[in-house]
N, C-alpha and C positions, 0 to 999 in steps of 0.2 A: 504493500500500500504506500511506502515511505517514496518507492522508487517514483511511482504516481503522482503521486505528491509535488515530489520535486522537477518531472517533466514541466506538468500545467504551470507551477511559479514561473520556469524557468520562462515561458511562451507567455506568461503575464507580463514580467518583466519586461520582454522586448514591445511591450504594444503598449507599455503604460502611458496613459495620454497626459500631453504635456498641459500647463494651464495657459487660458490665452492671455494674447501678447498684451505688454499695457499693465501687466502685475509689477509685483515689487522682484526686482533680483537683487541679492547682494553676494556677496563673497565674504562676509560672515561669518561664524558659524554659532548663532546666538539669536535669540531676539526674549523681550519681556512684557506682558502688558501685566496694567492693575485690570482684575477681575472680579466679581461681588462672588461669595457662596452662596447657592441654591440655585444657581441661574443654568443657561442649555447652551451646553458646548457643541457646536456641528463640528464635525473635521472630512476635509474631502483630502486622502493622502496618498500618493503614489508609493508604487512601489518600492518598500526595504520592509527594514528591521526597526518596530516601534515598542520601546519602552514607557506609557502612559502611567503614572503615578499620583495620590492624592499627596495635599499636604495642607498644614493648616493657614497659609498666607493666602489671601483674596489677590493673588496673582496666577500669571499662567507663564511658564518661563517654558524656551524650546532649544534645544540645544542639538546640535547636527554636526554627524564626522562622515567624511568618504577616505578610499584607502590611499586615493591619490589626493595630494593637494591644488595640483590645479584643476580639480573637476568641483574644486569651491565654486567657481565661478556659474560653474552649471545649476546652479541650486537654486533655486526659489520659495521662498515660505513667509507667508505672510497670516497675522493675523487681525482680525478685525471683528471690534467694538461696539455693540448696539445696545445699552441699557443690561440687559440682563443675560444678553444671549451674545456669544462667542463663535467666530467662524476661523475654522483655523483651515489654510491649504498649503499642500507643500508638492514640489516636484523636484526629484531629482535625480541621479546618475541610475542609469539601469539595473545597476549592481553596487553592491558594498554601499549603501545607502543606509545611516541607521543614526535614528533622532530617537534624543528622549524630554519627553516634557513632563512639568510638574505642575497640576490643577488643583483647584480649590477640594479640598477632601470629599464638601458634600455637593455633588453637581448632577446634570443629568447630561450624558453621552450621546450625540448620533455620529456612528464612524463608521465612513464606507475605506477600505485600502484596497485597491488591486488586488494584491500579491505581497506574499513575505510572511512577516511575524508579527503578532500582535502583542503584546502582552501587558496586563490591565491589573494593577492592584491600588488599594485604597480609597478605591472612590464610592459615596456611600449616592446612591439614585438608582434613577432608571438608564439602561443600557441597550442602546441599539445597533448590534454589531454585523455589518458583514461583510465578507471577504471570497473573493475567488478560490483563490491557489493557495491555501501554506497552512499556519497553526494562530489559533485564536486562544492564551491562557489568558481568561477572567480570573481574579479574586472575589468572587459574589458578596464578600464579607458571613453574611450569617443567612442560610435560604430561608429564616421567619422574614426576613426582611422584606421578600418579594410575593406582590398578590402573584402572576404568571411569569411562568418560566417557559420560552419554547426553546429550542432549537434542533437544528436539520444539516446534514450535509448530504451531497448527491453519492462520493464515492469517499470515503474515509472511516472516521472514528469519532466517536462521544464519548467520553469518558467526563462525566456532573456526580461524582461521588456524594456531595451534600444533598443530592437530589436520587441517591440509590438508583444512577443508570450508569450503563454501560454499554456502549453497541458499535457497531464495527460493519463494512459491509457497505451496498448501493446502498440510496433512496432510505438513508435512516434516520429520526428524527424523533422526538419526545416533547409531551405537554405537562407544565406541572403546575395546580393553583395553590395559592397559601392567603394569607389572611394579612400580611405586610402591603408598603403602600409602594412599591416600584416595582417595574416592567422589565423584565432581562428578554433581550430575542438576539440572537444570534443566528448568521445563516453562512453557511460554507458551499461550494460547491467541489472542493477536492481538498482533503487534507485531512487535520487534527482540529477539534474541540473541546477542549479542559477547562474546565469552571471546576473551583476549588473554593474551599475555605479555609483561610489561615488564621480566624479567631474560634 
């Protein structure tokens, strides 16, 4: 499945679309806005490796390395500011592309990525996740936390241990309700899905 896996990224990668022209480019490898807690984070992000983290400062800080230096230039990520809600977009090198950012701990998530890596801890809301090609790890914090829980991939793995599933295989997918007040959906089309709880 792994082998699977890593073809479709691989073919992700090469087609990730770039954002249109007239955005912000820098050669940077940094950016910080102030942010409120409770408010809705959109993030539209090309293809890599993303480390997403809660913390307790009403900021949103993004931090980005490629394995060459001058493919800095290539990178673009900007984010932007509306009252309550956060739009964050990034584009960059086909490969070796891998940003991590740090958001207000209680937020609510909408993240679409291409292809790559996802990986989500600390944030206390609702999460709306999905991904083509690669591996999605959530920290869901505690599953009383959430009224529904879905998620599906076309050809891979689930593994939602605080939700007692595990499934592997085409076309597999799980629904779970609870009596908490946020919304987890995740959706894969080839790879790995881990939702975990680390409290």
């Amino acid at each position: 499945m792994r082998t699977l896996s890593a073809a479709l990224v691989a073919a992700a990668l090469v087609a990730a679309p770039a954002l249109q022209a007239g955005q912000d480019s820098r050669t940077a490898t940094s950016l910080e806005r102030e942010f409120v807690a409770n408010g809705k984070i959109t993030m539209d992000l090309s293809a890599g490796e993303y480390r997403i983290s809660g913390h307790s400062e009403n900021r949103i800080r993004m931090a980005w390395n490629v394995r060459d230096a001058w493919r800095l230039s290539d990178v673009k990520a900007r984010a932007d500011i509306k009252g309550s809600s956060a739009r964050i977009e990034t584009d960059g090198p086909s490969n070796n592309f891998r940003v991590t950012m740090d958001v207000p701990s209680k937020a609510d998530l909408f993240i679409r990525l291409t292809a790559g890596e996802l990986r989500l801890e600390g944030v206390e809301g609702s999460k709306d996740v999905e991904l083509h090609a690669g591996e999605i790890h959530i920290d869901v914090n505690r599953a009383e936390d959430y009224q529904s829980v879905d998620a599906s991939v076309w050809a891979g793995e689930i593994h939602a241990v605080p939700f007692h599933v595990v499934k592997e295989g085409l076309f597999r997918s799980f629904d779970w309700k609870g009596s908490g007040p946020y919304r987890l959906h995740t959706k894969l089309k080839a790879g790995e899905v881990w939702l975990s709880a680390k409290r």
